[in-house]
LOMAR-535389 format. One line per field, with one value per residue (C-alpha): y, z, x; residue number from 1. Coordinates in pm, 1 decimal, padded with zeros to 6 digits, m for minus. Each point is the difference from the previous one (the first is absolute). Layout:
<rs>
yy: Y | ...
zz: Z | ...
xx: X | ...
num: NUM | ...
</rs>
This chain:
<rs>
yy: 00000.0 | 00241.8 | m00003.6 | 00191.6 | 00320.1 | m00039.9 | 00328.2 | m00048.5 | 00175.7 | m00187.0 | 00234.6 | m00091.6 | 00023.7 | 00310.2 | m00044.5 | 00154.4 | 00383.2 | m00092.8 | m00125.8 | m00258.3 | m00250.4 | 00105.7 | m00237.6 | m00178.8 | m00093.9 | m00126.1 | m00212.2 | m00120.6 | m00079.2 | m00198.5 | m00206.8 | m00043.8 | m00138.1 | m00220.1 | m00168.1 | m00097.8 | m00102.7 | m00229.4 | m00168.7 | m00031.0 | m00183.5 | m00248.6 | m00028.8 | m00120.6 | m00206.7 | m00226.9 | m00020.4 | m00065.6 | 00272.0 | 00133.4 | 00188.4 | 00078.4 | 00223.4 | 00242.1 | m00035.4 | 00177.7 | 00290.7 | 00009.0 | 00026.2 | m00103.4 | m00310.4 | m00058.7 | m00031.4 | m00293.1 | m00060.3 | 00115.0 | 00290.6 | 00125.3 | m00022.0 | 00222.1 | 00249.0 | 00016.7 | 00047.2 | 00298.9 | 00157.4 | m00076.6 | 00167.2 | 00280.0 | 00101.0 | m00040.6 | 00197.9 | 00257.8 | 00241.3 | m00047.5 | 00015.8 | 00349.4 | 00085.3 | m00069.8 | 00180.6 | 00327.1 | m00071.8 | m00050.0 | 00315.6 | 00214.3 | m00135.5 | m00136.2 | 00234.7 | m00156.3 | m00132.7 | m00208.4 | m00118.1 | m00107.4 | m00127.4 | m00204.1 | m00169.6 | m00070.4 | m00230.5 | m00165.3 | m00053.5 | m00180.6 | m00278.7 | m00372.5 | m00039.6 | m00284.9 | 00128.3 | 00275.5 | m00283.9 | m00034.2 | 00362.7 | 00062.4 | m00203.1 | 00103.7 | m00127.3 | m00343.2 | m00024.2 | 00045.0 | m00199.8 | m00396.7 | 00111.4 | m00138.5 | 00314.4 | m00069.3 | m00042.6 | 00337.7 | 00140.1 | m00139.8 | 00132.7 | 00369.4 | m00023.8 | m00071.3 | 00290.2 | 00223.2 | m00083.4 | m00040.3 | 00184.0 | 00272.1 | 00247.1 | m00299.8 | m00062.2 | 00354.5 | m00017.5 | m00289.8 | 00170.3 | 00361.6 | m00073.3 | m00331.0 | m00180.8 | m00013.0 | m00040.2 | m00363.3 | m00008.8 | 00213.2 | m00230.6 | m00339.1 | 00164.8 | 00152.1 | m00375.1 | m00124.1 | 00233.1 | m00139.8 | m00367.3 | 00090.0 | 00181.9 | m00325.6 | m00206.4 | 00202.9 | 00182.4 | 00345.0 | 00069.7 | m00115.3 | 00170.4 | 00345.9 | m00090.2 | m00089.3 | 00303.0 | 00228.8 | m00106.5 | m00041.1 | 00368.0 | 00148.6 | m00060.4 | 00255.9 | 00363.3 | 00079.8 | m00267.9 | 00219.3 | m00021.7 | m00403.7 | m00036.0 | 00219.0 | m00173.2 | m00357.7 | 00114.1 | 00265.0 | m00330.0 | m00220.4 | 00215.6 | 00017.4 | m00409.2 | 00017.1 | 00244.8 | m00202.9 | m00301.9 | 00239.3 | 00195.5 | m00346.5 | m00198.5 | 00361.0 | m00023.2 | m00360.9 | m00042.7 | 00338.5 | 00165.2 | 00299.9 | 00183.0 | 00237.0 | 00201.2 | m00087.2 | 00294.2 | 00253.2
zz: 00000.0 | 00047.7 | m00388.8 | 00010.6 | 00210.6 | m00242.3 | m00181.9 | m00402.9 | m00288.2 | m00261.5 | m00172.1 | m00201.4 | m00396.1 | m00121.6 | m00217.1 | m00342.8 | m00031.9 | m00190.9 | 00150.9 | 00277.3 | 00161.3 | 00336.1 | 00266.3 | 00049.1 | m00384.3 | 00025.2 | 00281.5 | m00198.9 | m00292.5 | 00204.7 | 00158.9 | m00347.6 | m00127.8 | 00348.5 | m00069.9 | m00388.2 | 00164.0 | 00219.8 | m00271.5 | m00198.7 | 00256.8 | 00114.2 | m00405.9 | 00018.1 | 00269.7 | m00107.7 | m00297.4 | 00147.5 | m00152.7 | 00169.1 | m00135.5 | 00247.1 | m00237.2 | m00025.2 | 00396.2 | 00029.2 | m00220.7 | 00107.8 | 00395.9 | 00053.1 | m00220.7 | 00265.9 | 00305.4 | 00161.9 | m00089.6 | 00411.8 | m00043.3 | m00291.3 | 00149.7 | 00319.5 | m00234.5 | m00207.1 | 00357.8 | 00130.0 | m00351.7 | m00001.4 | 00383.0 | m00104.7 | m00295.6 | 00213.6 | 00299.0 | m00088.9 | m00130.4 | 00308.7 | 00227.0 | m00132.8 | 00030.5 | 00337.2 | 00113.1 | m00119.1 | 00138.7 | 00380.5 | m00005.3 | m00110.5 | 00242.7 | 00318.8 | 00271.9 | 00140.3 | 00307.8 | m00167.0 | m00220.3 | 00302.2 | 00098.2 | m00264.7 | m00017.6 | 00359.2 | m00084.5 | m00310.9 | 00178.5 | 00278.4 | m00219.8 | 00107.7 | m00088.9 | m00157.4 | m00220.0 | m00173.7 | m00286.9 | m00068.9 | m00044.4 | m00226.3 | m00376.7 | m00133.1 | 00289.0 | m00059.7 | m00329.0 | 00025.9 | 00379.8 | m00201.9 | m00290.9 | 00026.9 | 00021.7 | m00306.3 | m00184.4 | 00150.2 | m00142.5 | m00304.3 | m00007.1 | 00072.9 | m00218.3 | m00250.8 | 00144.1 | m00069.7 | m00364.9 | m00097.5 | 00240.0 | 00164.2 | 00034.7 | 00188.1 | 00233.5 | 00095.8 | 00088.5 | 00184.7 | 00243.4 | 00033.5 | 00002.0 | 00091.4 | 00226.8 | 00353.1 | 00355.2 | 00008.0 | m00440.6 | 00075.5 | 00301.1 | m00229.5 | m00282.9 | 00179.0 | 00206.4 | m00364.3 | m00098.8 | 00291.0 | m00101.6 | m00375.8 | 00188.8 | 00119.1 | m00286.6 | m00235.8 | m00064.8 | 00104.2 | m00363.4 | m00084.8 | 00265.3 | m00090.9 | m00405.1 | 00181.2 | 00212.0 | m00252.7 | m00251.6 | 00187.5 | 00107.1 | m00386.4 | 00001.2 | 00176.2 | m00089.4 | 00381.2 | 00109.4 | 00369.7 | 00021.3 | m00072.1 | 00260.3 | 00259.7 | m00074.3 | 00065.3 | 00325.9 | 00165.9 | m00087.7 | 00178.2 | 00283.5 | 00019.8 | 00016.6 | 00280.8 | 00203.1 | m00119.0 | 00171.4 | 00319.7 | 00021.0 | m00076.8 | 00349.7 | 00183.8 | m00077.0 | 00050.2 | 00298.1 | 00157.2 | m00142.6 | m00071.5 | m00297.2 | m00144.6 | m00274.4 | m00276.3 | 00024.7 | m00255.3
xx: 00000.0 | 00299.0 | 00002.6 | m00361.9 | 00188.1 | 00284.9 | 00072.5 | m00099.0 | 00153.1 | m00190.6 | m00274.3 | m00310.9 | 00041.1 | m00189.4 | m00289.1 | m00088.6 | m00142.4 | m00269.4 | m00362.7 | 00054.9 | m00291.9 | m00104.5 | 00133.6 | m00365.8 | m00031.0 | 00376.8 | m00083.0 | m00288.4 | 00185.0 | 00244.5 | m00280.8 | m00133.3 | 00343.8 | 00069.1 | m00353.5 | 00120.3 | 00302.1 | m00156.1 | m00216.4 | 00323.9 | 00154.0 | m00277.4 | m00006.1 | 00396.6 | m00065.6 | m00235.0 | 00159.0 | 00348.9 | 00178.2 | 00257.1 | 00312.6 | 00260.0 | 00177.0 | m00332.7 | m00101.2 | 00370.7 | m00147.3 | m00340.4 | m00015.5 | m00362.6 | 00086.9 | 00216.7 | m00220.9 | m00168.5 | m00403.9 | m00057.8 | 00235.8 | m00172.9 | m00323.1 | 00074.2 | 00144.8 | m00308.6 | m00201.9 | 00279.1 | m00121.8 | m00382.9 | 00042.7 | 00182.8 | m00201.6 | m00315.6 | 00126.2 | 00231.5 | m00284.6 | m00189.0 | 00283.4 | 00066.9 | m00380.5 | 00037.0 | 00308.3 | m00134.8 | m00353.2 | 00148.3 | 00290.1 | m00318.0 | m00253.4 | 00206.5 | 00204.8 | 00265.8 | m00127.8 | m00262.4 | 00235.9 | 00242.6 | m00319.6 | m00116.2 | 00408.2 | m00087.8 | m00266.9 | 00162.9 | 00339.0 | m00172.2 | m00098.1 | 00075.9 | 00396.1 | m00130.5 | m00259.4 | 00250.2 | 00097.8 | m00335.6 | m00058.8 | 00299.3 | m00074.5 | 00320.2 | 00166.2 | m00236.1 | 00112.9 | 00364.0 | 00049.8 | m00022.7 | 00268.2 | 00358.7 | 00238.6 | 00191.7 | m00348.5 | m00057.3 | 00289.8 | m00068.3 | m00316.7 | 00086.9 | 00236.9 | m00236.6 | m00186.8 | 00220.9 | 00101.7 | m00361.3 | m00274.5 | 00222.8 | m00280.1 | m00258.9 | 00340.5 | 00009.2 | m00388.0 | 00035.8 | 00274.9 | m00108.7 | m00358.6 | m00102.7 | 00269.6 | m00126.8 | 00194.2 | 00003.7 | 00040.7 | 00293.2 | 00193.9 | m00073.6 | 00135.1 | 00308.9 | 00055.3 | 00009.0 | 00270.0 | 00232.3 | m00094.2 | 00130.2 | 00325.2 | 00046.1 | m00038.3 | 00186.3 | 00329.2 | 00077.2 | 00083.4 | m00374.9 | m00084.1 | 00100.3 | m00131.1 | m00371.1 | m00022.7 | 00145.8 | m00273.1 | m00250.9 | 00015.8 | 00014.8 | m00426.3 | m00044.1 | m00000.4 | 00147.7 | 00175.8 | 00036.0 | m00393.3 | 00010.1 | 00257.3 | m00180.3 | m00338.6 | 00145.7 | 00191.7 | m00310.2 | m00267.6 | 00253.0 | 00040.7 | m00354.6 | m00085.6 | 00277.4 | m00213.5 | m00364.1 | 00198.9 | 00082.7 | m00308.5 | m00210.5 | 00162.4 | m00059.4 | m00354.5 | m00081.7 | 00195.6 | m00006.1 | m00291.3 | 00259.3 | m00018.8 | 00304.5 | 00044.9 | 00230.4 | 00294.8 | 00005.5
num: 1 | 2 | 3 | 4 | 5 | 6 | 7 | 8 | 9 | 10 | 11 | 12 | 13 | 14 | 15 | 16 | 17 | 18 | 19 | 20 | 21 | 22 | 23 | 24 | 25 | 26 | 27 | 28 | 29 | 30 | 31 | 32 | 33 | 34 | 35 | 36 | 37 | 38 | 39 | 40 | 41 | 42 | 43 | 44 | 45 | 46 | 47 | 48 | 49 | 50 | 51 | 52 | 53 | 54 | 55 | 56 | 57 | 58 | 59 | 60 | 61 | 62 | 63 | 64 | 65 | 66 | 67 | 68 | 69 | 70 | 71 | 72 | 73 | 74 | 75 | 76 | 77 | 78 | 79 | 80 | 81 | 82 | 83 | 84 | 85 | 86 | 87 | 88 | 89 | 90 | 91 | 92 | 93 | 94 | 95 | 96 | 97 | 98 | 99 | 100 | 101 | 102 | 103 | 104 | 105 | 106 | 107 | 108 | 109 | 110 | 111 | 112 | 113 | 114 | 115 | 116 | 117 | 118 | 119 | 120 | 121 | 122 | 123 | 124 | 125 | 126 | 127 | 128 | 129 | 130 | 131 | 132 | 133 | 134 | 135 | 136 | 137 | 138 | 139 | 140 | 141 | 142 | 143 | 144 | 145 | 146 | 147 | 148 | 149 | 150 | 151 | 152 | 153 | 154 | 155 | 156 | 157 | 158 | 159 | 160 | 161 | 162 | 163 | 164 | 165 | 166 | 167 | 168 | 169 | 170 | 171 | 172 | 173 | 174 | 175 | 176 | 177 | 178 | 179 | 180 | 181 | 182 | 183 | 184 | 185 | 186 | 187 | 188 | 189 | 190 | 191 | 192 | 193 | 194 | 195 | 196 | 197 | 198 | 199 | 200 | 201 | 202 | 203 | 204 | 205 | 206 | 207 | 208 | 209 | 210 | 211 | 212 | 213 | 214 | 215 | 216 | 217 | 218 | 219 | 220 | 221 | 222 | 223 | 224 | 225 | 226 | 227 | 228 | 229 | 230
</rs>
């Protein structure tokens, strides 16, 4: 997880002057394209095609059936929820002062430890896949929906999305060089527009399932509630 604080050099490519998509039909057309994907590869599968030369140029190609699968849900969630997500966010800064809001986070945080998986889908989704799948898989992310895998960090990843993701990170530290390391990180980062923001996202949400944990056991056990520091 140090590599997530790690200072980054590595800029996103500039796009053309002319007319560009907004970010939500992007995101659609990469759901669109995942979904003919998909039916390609059952397609191969059944017919027992398989190409190792073209899996190497084609990263989905290169993923398991499951793998594939919980991609194409992180994309069906994102393209559902991002929209709304944003809806919301304005809706509660206009409506809510700040001690409702610290009192509404009250009520959320002191949720059942046990019931914040079941609250996160992303978090669902991403907890049953290998870590080198998931590398693959972001990696595949990157190359071929980078707009849905911004979404899916700014917007959608939760708390407890956020700690299974980062815990996943450490178990592909551990399973892979420090040169492929530094190559994962350092691409994985280029999707997003500000890689600062990504970062900060992935470490606040993480800070924040610590203190769900914390404020969770106060509340069961102690019937104490505390609010998260600013």
């Amino acid at each position: 997880m140090d590599k997530i604080a790690q200072k980054n050099s590595f800029s996103h490519a500039q796009e053309n002057n002319g007319f560009q998509p907004t970010d939500k039909a992007l995101r659609r057309s990469e759901q669109f394209n995942l979904h003919n994907e998909v039916k390609s590869h059952d397609t191969s599968d059944k017919k027992g095609a398989t190409d190792t030369s073209d899996k190497k140029g084609a990263p989905l190609q290169s993923l398991e059936p499951s793998t594939l699968q919980a991609l194409y849900e992180l994309m069906s969630l994102v393209h559902d929820s991002v929209e709304a997500v944003d809806q919301n966010n304005i809706a509660e800064s206009a409506s809510q002062d700040t001690s409702s809001s610290q009192s509404i986070e009250r009520k959320k945080i002191a949720a059942d430890d046990s019931s914040l998986l079941e609250k996160d889908p992303v978090a669902k989704i991403i907890l049953p896949v290998e870590p080198l799948e998931l590398r693959s898989m972001l990696l595949a992310m990157v190359h071929t929906f980078p707009r849905t895998l911004e979404g899916l960090v700014l917007n959608i990843l939760g708390p407890t999305g956020a700690e299974i993701l980062t815990r996943k990170f450490d178990e592909m530290d551990q399973q892979t060089t420090t040169e492929e390391q530094t190559e994962f990180y350092k691409t994985f980062y280029t999707a997003f527009d500000d890689q600062y923001a990504a970062m900060d996202a992935l470490l606040n949400r993480k800070e924040l399932f610590s203190f769900q944990v914390f404020q969770s056991v106060l509340d069961q056990y102690l019937r104490v509630h505390v609010d998260r520091p600013s």
